[in-house]
C-alpha positions in Angstrom: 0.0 0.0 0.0 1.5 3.2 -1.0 2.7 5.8 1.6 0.0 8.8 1.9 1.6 11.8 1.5 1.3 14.8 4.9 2.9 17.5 6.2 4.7 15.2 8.6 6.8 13.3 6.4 6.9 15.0 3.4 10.5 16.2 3.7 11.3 12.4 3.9 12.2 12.2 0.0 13.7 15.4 0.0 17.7 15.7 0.2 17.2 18.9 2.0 17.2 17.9 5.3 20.3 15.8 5.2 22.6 18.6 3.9 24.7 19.4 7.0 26.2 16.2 8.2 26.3 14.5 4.4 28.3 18.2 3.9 30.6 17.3 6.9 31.0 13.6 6.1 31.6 13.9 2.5 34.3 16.6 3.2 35.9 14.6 5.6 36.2 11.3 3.6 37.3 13.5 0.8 40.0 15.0 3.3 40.8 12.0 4.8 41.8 10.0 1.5 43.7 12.9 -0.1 45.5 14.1 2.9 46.3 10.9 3.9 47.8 9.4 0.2 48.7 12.7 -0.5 51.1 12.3 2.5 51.7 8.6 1.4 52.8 9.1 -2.0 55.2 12.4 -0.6 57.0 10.2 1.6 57.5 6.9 -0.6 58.7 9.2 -3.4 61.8 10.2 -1.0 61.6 6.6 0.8 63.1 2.8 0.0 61.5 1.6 2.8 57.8 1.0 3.9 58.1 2.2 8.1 58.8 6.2 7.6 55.3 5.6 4.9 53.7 4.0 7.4 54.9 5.7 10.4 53.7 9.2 8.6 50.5 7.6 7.7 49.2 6.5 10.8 50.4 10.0 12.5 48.9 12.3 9.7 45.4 9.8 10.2 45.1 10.4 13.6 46.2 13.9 13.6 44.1 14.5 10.4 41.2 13.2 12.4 41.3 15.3 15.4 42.0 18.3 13.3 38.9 17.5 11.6 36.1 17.0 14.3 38.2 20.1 16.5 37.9 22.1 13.9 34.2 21.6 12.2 32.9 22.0 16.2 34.3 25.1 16.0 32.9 26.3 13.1 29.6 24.9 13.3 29.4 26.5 17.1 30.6 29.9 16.0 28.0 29.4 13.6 25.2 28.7 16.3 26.5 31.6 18.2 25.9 33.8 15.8 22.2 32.7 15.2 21.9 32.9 18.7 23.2 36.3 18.9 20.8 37.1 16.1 17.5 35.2 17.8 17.9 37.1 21.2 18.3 40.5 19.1 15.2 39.5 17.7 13.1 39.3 21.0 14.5 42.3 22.2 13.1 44.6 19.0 10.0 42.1 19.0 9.4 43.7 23.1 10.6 47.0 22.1 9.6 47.9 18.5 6.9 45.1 17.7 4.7 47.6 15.2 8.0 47.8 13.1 8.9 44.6 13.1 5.2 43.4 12.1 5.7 46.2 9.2 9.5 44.3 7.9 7.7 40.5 8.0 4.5 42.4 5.8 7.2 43.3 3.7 8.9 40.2 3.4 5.7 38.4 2.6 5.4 41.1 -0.1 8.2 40.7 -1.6 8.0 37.3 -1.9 5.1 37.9 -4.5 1.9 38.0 -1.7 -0.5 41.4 -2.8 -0.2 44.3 0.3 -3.6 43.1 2.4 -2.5 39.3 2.1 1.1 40.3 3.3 -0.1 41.9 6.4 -3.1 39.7 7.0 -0.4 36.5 7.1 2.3 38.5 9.2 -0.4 39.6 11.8 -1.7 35.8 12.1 1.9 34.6 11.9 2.7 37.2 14.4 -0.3 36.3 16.7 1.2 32.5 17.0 4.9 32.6 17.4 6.2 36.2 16.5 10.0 35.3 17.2 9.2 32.0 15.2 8.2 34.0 12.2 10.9 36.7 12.3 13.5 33.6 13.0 12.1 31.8 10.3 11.3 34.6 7.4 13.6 37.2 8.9 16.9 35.6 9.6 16.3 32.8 7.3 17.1 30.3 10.5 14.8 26.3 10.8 15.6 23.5 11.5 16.7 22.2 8.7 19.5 24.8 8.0 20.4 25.0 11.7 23.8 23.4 12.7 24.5 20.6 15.0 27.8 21.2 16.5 28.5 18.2 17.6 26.8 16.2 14.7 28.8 17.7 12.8 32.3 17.4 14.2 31.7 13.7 14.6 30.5 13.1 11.0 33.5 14.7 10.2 36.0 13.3 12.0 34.5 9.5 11.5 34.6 10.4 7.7 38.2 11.7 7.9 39.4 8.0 9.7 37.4 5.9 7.6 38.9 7.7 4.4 42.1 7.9 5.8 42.4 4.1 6.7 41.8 3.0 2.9 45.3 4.7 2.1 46.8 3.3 5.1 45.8 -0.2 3.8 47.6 0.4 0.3 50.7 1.6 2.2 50.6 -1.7 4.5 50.3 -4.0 1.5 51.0 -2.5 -1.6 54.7 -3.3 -2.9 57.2 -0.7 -1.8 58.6 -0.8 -5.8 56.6 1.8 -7.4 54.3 2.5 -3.8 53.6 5.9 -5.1 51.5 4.6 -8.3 49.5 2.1 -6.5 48.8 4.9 -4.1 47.8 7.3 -7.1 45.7 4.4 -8.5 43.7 3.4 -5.4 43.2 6.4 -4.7 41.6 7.6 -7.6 39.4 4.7 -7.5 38.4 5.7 -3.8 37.3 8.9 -4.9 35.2 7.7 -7.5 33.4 5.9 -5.2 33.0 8.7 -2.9 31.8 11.2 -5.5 29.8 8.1 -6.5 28.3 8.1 -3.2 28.2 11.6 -2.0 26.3 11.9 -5.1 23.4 9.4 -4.9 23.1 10.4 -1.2 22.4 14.0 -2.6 20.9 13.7 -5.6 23.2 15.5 -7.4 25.0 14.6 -10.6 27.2 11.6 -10.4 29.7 12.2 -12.9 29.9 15.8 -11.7 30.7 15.0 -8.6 33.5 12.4 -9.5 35.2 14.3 -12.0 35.2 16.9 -9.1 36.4 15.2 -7.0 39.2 13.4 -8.8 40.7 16.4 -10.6 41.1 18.1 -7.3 42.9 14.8 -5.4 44.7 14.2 -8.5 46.5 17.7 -8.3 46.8 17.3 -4.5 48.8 14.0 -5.0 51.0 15.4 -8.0 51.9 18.1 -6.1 52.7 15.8 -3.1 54.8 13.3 -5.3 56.9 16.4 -6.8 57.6 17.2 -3.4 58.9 14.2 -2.4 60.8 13.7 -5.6 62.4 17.0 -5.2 63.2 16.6 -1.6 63.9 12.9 -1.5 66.4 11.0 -0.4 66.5 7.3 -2.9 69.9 7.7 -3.6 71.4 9.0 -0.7 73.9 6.8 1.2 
């Protein structure tokens, strides 16, 4: 029997709703495999022997994903502060000025192609039911679909980072050390397809968008890496 369609769930289908921590977890894989073979492929251009790659790699993952989670918390929460900030300005002109503000959500509702009367007859009902949740909503652009989870965040993000940064780690542990740096390039590229892949689907967005996006931009990380290590290496010293 097919699903009848409410108010309740019909953001269900929608990709809308799962923006901020596929956003988070699709920039941390990402992160997480490019960092991590980036830094691979660096150090087994300049190495003959598989511990410094391995020894690097396992640093740079765990590193990589505390870097990532500390630093999306961050962001997200400044974030949240700021809408905050902005919600408790709100209530203060709502007690102090609440004719004015009545006037600017009219005049959003009129902008947003509602004739003059209609405008102000929805702001005055809107206002008579949650004023701050009309002026948060319409005014400041904040629900709850855009607003950011902090913590949801920084651990989609760090959990991302690990689990993309362990597939490298696996090429470096069993990969031959002859030539490390190609099979790095190669699996990598491969991971990133699936990623885009993925990330993709999960969004609803173009699929071979996404991966050429994705590829061109870890393929350039990883030259740049390998020249590095070319550059500064050390093969044929001793």
């Amino acid at each position: 029997m097919e699903k009848k369609i409410t108010i309740d769930n019909y953001m269900d289908s929608h990709y809308i709703h799962r923006s901020n921590w596929l956003r988070a977890a699709v920039l941390g894989a990402n992160d997480g495999i490019i960092s991590i073979s980036s830094l691979a492929i660096g150090v087994a251009a300049a190495s003959t022997t598989r511990e410094p790659i391995l020894l690097a790699t396992v640093a740079g993952l765990v590193a990589g994903a505390l870097s990532m989670a500390a630093g999306e918390y961050v962001s997200v929460k400044s974030q949240t502060d700021i809408e905050k900030a902005d919600i408790e300005r709100e209530k203060i002109e709502l007690r102090e000025s609440p004719e004015e503000e009545l006037q600017i959500l009219a005049q959003i509702y009129e902008q947003r192609g509602l004739k003059k009367e209609t405008a102000m007859l929805v702001a005055q009902e809107l206002t008579a039911k949650d004023a701050l949740g009309a002026h948060v909503r319409d005014e400041l652009g904040i629900n709850e679909i855009s607003q950011a989870n902090p913590l949801q965040a920084a651990m989609a993000s760090g959990a991302a980072f690990t689990v993309g940064g362990v597939l490298p780690l696996f090429v470096a542990l069993l990969a031959p050390i002859q030539g490390m740096e190609y099979w790095l390039y190669a699996f990598t590229i491969v991971f990133l397809g699936i990623l885009g892949t993925v990330s993709a689907k999960v969004g609803g967005s173009s699929i071979g968008k996404a991966v050429m996006r994705i590829i061109i931009w870890g393929t350039i990380a990883m030259i740049l890496s390998a020249a590095v290590g070319y550059i500064f290496g050390v093969k044929n010293a001793g």
